[in-house]
C-alpha positions in Angstrom: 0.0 0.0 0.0 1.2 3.5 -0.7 0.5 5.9 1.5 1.4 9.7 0.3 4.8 11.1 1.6 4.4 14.3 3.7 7.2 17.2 2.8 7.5 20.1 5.5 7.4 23.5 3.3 11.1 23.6 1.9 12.9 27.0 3.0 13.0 28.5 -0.8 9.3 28.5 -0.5 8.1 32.1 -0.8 6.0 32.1 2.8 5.8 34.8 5.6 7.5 33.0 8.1 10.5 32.4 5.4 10.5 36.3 4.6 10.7 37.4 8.2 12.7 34.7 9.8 15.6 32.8 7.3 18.7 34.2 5.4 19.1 33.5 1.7 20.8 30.5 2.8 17.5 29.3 4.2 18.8 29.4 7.4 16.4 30.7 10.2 18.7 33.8 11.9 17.1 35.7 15.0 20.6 36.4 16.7 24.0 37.0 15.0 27.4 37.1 16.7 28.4 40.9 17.4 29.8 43.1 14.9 32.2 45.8 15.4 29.9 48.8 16.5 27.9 46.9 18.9 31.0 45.5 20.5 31.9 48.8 20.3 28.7 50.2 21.7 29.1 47.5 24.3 32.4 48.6 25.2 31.6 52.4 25.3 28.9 52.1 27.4 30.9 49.9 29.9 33.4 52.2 30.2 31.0 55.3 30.8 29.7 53.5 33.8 33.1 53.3 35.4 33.9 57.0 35.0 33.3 60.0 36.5 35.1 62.6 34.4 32.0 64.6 32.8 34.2 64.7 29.5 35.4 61.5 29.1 31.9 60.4 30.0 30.2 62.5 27.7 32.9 61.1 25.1 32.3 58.0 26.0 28.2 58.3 25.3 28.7 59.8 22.5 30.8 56.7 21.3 28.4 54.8 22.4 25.4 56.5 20.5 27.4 56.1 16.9 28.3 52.9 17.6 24.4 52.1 18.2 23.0 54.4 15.9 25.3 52.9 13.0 24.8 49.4 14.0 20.9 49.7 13.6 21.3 51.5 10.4 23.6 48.5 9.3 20.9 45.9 10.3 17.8 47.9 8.9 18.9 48.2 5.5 21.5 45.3 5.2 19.6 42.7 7.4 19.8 39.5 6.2 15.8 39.0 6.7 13.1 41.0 7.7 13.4 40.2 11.4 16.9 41.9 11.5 16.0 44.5 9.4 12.5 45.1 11.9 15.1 44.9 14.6 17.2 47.4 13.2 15.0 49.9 12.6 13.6 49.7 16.7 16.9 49.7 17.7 17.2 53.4 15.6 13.9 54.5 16.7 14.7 53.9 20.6 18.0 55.4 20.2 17.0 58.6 18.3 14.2 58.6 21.2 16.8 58.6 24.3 18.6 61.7 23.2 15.2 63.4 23.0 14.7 66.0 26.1 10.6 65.7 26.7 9.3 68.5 28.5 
């Protein structure tokens, strides 16, 4: 008796959850290993904990916001899915949106 094989939907199909969540590789990427401005941002903002000097720690911030800033631009529009590229462009939203002074 045959009985009809079953195939799971193959990763090259064209589906939502292929769009948002896998590479062109059709591997499903949610987390990447750190690049060099988050390590960067990382860093930065480690350091500004630890010191008190207003100008180094105002330096430091400011490291620390380019670092951020550029590694969300780098995910929103060179993502490798639409996750990443979601994820980049919160990541830019919510640091635009510290530096704002609400009154």
């Amino acid at each position: 008796m045959n009985t009809p094989e079953v195939h799971p939907p193959k990763a090259t199909e064209d589906t939502l959850f292929n769009r948002i969540f896998r590479d062109s590789d059709g591997k499903i990427v949610i987390a990447q290993k750190p690049n060099l401005p988050l390590l960067a941002w990382f860093g930065a903002t480690l350091i500004a904990l630890l010191m008190t000097s207003d100008n180094i720690h105002t330096g430091l911030e400011a490291v620390a916001f380019g670092s951020l800033f550029t590694w969300a631009w780098q995910e929103l529009f060179q993502g490798v899915n639409y996750f990443r590229r979601s994820l980049g462009l919160l990541v830019l939203l919510g640091t635009i949106a510290s530096k704002l002074q609400w009154s």
